[in-house]
N, C-alpha and C positions, 0 to 999 in steps of 0.2 A: 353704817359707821363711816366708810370712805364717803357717802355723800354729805355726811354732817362735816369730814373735814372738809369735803370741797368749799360746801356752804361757808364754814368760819375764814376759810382763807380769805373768799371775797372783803368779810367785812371792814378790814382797817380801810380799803379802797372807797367802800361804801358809807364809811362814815364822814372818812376824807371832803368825801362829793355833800354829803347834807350839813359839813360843817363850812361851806363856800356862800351857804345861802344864809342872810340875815332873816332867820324865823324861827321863833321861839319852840314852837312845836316841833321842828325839824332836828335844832337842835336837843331839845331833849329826847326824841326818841333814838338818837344817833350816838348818845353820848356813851353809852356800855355796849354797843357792839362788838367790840374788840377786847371783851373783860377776858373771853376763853382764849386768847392765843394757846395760852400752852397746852388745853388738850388740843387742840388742834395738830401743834408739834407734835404730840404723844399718839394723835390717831396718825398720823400723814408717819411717822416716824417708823411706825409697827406693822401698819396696812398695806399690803400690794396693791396698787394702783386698780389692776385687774382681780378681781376676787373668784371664788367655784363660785358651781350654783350650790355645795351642801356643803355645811360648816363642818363635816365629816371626811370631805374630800383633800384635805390636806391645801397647800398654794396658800392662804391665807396670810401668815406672818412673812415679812422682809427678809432676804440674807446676810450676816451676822448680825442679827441680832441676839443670838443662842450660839455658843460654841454647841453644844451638845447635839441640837437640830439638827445643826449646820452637818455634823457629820454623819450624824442618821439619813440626812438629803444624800449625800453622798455618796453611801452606801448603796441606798435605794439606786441611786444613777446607777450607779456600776453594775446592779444588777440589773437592769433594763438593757444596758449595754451590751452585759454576756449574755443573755435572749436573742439578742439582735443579731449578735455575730457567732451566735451558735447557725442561726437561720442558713447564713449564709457560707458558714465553714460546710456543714454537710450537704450542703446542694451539692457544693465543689467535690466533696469527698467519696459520698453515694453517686453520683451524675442523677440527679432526681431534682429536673427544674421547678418542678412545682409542689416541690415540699415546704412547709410552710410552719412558724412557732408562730402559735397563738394563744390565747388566752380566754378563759369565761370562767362565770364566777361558779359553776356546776364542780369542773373539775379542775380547775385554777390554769397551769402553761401545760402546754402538751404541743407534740408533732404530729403534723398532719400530711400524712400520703396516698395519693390520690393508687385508684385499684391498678393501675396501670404496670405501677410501680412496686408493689409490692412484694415480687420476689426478691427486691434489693436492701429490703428492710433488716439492719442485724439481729441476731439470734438473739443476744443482749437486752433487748429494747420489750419493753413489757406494754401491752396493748390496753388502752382502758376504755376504748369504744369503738363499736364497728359500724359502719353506716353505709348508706346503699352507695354512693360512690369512693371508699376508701376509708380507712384506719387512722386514729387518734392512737398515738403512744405516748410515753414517760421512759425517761432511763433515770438512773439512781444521783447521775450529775446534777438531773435538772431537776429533782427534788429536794437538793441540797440546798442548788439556788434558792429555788421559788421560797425555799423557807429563811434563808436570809433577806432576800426581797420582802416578803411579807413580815417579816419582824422589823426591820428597819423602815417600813412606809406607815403599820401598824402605829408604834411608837414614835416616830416622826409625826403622825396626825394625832396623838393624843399629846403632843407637847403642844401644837401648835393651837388647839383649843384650848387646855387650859390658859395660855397665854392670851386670849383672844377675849376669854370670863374676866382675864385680869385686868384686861383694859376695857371693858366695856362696865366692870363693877363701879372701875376709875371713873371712866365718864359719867355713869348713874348719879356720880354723888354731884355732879355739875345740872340735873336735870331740869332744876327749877329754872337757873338762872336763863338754860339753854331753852327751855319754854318764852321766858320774857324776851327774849334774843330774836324768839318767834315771833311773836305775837306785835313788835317794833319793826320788823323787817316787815311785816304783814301790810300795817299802817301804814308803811313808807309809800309801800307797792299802790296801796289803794291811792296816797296822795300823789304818784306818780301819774297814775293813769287818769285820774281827775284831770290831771296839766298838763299830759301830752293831750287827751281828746279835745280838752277846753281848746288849748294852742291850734291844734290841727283844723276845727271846725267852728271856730272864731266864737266860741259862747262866752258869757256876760258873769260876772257877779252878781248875787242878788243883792239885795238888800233884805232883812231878816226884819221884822214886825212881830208884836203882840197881841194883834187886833185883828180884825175880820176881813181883812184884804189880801187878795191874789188876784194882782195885776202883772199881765205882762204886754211888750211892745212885741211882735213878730217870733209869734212863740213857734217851735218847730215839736216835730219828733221825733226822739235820738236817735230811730233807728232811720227810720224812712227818709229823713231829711238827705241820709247817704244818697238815695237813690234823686235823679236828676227830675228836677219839674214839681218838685211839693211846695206849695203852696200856704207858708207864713200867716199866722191870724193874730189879732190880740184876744186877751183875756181880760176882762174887768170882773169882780168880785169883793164887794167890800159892805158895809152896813147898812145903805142902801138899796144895795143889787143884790142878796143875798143868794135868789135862786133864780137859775137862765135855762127855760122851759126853751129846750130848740126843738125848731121843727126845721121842716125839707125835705129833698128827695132822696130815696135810698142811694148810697154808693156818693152823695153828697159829701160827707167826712163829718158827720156829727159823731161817730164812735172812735174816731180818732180826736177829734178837739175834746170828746172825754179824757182819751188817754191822756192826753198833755199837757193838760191841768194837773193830774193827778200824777204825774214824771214830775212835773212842773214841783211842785211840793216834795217827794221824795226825793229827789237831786238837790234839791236846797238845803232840804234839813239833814243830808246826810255830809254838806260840807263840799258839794262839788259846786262848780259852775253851773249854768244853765240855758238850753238851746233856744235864746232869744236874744232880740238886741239889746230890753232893758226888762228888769221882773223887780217888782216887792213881793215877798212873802210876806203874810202872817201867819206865825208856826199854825199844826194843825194837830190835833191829838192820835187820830187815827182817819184812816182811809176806809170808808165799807161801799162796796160796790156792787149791784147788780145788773151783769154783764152776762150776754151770750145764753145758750139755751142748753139745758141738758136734763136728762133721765136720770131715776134711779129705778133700774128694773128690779134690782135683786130686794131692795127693800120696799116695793111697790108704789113708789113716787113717783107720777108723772112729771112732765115738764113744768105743770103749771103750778103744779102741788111745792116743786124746789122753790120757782120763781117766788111765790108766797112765803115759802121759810126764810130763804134769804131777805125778803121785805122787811119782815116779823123782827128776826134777827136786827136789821139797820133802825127801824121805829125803835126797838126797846135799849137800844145802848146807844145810837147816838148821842152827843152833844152837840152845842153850839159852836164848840171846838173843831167838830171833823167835818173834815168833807166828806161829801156824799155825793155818789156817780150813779144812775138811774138812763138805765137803754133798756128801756121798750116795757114797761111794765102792762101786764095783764093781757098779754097777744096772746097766751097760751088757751082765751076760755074765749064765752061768745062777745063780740064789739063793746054792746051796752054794759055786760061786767066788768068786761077790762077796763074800760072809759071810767065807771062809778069807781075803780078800785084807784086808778090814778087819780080822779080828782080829789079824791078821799084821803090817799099818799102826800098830795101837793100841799093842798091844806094843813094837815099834824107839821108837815117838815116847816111849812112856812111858817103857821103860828102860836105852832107849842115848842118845839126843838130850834130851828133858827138856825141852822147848819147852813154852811158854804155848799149850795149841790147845782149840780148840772145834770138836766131833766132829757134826754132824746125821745122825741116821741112822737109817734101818727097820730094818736088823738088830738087832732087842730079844733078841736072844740074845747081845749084846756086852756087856748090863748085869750079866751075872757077873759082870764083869772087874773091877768093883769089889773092892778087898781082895785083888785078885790083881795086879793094874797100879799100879805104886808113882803116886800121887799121882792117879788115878781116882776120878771121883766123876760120879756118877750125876743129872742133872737133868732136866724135861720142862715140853714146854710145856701146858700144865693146859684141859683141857675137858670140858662140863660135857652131859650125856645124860639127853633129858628125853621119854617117850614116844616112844625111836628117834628125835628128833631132836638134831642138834647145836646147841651154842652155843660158839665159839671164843671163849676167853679172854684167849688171846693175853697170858698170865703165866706167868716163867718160876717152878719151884721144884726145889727138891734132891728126889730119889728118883725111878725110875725110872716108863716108862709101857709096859705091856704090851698093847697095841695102838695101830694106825696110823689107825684109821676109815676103811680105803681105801673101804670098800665105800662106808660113808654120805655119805663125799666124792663118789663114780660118783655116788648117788642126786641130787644135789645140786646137781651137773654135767648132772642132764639124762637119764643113762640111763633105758631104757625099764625098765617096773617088773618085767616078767618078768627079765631080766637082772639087774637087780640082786637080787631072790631067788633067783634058781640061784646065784649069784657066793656071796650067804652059805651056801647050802648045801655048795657049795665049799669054800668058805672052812675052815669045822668040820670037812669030812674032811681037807683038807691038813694042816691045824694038828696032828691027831691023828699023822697018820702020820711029822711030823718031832719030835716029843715027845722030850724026851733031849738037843737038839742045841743045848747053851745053854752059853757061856765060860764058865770060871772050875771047871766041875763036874769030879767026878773019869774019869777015860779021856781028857782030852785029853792030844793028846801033849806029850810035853815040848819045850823046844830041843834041837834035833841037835847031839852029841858031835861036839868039835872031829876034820876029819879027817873024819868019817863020809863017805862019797859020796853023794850026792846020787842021788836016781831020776831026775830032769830036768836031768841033763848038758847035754842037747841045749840046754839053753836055760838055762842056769845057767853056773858055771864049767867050764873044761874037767878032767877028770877025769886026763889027763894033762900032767905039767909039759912043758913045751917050754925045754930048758935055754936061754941067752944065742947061745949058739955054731949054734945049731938054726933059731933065733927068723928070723934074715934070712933063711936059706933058704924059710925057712914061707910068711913075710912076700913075699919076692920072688914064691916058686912061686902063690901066691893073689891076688897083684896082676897077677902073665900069663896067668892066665886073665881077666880083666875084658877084655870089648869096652861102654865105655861109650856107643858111637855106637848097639848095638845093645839093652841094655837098658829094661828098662820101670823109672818109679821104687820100684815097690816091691823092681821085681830089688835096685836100686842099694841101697835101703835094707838090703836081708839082708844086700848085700856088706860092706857096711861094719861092721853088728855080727858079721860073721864074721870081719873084720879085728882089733876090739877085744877077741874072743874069745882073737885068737892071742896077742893083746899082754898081755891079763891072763892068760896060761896060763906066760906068762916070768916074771910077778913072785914 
C-alpha cells in the first residue's frame, strides 16, 4: 500500500513530462494518470512511511489519526517505560549490576539474576524459572504492569488493523482504474526505453511494408554491437531473393546474421527502432526457428529426432508470411541423410511455402540450387587465408563458399598437430571420393509422379486406403492392443504415430 502511494505520487510529474511532447500516443496514455490523487492522499495520509513486517505487529497507521489509538499508544509507552526504569531503580537498590528486565513470549517480563547474586534477591519476589546460571522472577507490581501493557498494545493493534481493512477495502474499489494506471505506466516505460537505447546507440526508424521484403543497410546485433569491433552487414530479402542458403567457415557469424534478421523483425514490429543505418520491413506473421542442438533424455529423443520435429513443426505451419531461420539442418545423422534431408527442406520452402528464410549450412553441395530453387541465392560469410592461417571477417556477401575450414578451425581450437595433418589428409581423399554429389546438376532425381508409391511406406503414408466404414474398426482394433500402464515412453510415442498413420490412410 505505501508503494502504490509512492507510485501515484510520481504520476502528476509523470504525466507533466509526456504532456511536453507533441504525440498522440503519449498523450493519451498519460492523460488519467493522476485520476487517483485522493487515494493516494488517503494512503500517504494513514500510512507510516516505515511499515512492520506483520500486519499484527502494530506501527502501521500515523499519529492522530485516532484519538482513541493515540492513547492506547500512550499507555503502551508508559508501560515500556516503567520496565525500563524498573531495571534500573533495583540495580541501584539491590547493588546487583547485572540484574536485568526482560521479556519472552513463554513467560511474558520478568527479572533476571545472575547465581551470583542471589542471596540479594527479596523474599517478596516469586520465582518462575530456574536455570543453570541464575533465576527469572515476577513480583505482583510487575504483573500488574505487564497486564496493562498487554491490554493497551493488544487493543492498540486491533484498532490499527481494522483501520488499515478500511483503507485498503477503500482502495479495492479504485482497482480497476489503478490496473489501467498500470498497464499505461507500463507502455510509457517500454517507449521510454525504446528512445533512450535508440538515442544512446544511434539506431534508425524502419520503414514498415506489406510485402516480402527485409532489407537493411548495416544491420548490427542489439547485444554484441555493445561490445567493440562487431562487424555491420546488410540484409536483402524480398520477392526475388526469397531464400539466402549461407555457407562459410565456422565462428564466421552465419548464426549471428541469423539472429539479426530475425531482432531485425521483432524490433520493428514491436514499434522500436532498429540496430542499422537504414531497414524496410515487411511485417512477418510469425518467426519459427531451428537453432542449436539438444536432447530429450527423459522422453527418449535424440538430438537428431528434436532437430526433425522442429523441421516438421516449421514445414507444416509455415506461411509465405514468416520467416524462417535454418542452422545446420540434418548434422545430427550420417553426411548423405542430412545433405538429402536439407536438400529436400530447401525445395518445399522454396517452391511450395515461399517463406522469407535464412539457410546456414555445410552442405556446399546445396549451392547448386541456385537457378534451380525459384528465388535462391547463394551468399557466405567471407574469410581471409594467409600462410594456413585464418582471419575471420565476419562480412556477409552474395556467391557462394566451397569450404567450411573445419580442419583450421580443430587447429585453432587446440588439436594436437599430428591430428590436425592426418585430419587434412583425410580430408583430400574423402572430398575425392564424394565428387559428382552436388544440387542442382544433371542425374538428380526428379519429384515423384503423383500416385507413385513410395519405398518408405513404413514411415511415410500408408500405401493402402482404409475406407471411412474400415477406419473405426482399425482404430478401435489398435487402441486394444495398448496397455498404457505397461509401456515405455518411446513404446507410447510409435503408438501414437501408428494411430495418425491410420487416420491419414482414411483421408
Amino acid at each position: 500500500m505505501v508503494a502504490i502511494g509512492l507510485a501515484l505520487e510520481r504520476m502528476p510529474r509523470l504525466k507533466a513530462l509526456c504532456m511536453e511532447v507533441d504525440d498522440s500516443l503519449l498523450t493519451t496514455l498519460s492523460a488519467d494518470l493522476d485520476v487517483l490523487e485522493m487515494m493516494r492522499i488517503d494512503i500517504q495520509a494513514n500510512l507510516n512511511d516505515e511499515q512492520p513486517l506483520s500486519l499484527r505487529d502494530g506501527g502501521i497507521i500515523r499519529e492522530g489519526i485516532d484519538a482513541k489509538l493515540d492513547e492506547l499508544r500512550k499507555a503502551a509507552a508508559v508501560g515500556h517505560k516503567w520496565f525500563k526504569d524498573l531495571e534500573v531503580k533495583e540495580r541501584a537498590r539491590l547493588d546487583i549490576p547485572s540484574l536485568k528486565v526482560r521479556h519472552n513470549r513463554q513467560i511474558g517480563w520478568y527479572i533476571e539474576v545472575t547465581k551470583t547474586h542471589l542471596s540479594k534477591v527479596p523474599e517478596d519476589w516469586n520465582r518462575r524459572q530456574q536455570m543453570t546460571n541464575g533465576n527469572r522472577y515476577v513480583t505482583e507490581e510487575l504483573v500488574e504492569w505487564q497486564d496493562k501493557l498487554v491490554t493497551a498494545a493488544t487493543k492498540a493493534n486491533a484498532i490499527e488493523y481494522d483501520m488499515f481493512r478500511d483503507l485498503r477495502d477503500r482502495c479495492r474499489e479504485k482497482s480497476r482504474t489503478l490496473g489501467m494506471i498500470s498497464s499505461n505506466v507500463a507502455q510509457i516505460d517500454v517507449l521510454q526505453c525504446f528512445a533512450e537505447i535508440a538515442r544512446n546507440r544511434s539506431w534508425t526508424r524502419p520503414t514498415i511494408f506489406e510485402d516480402e521484403r527485409l532489407v537493411a543497410k548495416g544491420l548490427r546485433h542489439p547485444v554484441l554491437e555493445a561490445q567493440s569491433g562487431f562487424v555491420p552487414n546488410d540484409l536483402k530479402l524480398d520477392k526475388k531473393r526469397r531464400f539466402l542458403l549461407i555457407t562459410g567457415p565456422n565462428m564466421g557469424g552465419k548464426s549471428t546474421h541469423l539472429r539479426c534478421a530475425a531482432l531485425l523483425s521483432v524490433l520493428a514490429q514491436s514499434g522500436s527502432f532498429v540496430p542499422a543505418s537504414s531497414a524496410q520491413v515487411g511485417l512477418v506473421d510469425r518467426i519459427f526457428t531451428r537453432v542449436g542442438a539438444s536432447d530429450d533424455i527423459r522422453r527418449g529423443r535424440s538430438t537428431f529426432m528434436m532437430e526433425m520435429m522442429e523441421v516438421a513443426h516449421i514445414l507444416k505451419r509455415a506461411t509465405n508470411k514468416s520467416l524462417i531461420l535454418l542452422d545446420e539442418i540434418g548434422r545430427g545423422t550420417s553426411t548423405f541423410d542430412g545433405l538429402s534431408i536439407a536438400w529436400s527442406v530447401t525445395e518445399d520452402i522454396c517452391k511450395r511455402i515461399g517463406a522469407r528464410t535464412l539457410f546456414a549450412t555445410h552442405y556446399h553441395q546445396l549451392i547448386g540450387l541456385e537457378g534451380d530453387a525459384e528465388g535462391l541465392v547463394n551468399v557466405h560469410v567471407q574469410v581471409a587465408e594467409s600462410d594456413g592461417e585464418l582471419k575471420f571477417l565476419h562480412t556477409v556477401s552474395d556467391g557462394p563458399c566451397d569450404d567450411s575450414y573445419g580442419v583450421q578451425v580443430a587447429a585453432l581450437a587446440g588439436l594436437p598437430r599430428h591430428v590436425v595433418e592426418r585430419s587434412s589428409d583425410l580430408l583430400g581423399f574423402l572430398e575425392r571420393q564424394a565428387q559428382g554429389a552436388k544440387a542442382g546438376e544433371k542425374g538428380a532425381p526428379t519429384a515423384r509422379s503423383a500416385g507413385q508409391s513410395s519405398l518408405l511406406g513404413f514411415v511415410g503414408q500408408p500405401q493402402v486406403r482404409i475406407e471411412k466404414d474400415e477406419l473405426g474398426e482399425a482404430l478401435k482394433k489398435a487402441i486394444s492392443s495398448i496397455d498404457p500402464d505397461t509401456m515405455s515412453p518411446r513404446q507410447a510415442h510409435d503408438a501414437l504415430y501408428e494411430l495418425l498413420r491410420l487416420m491419414e490412410g482414411e483421408q
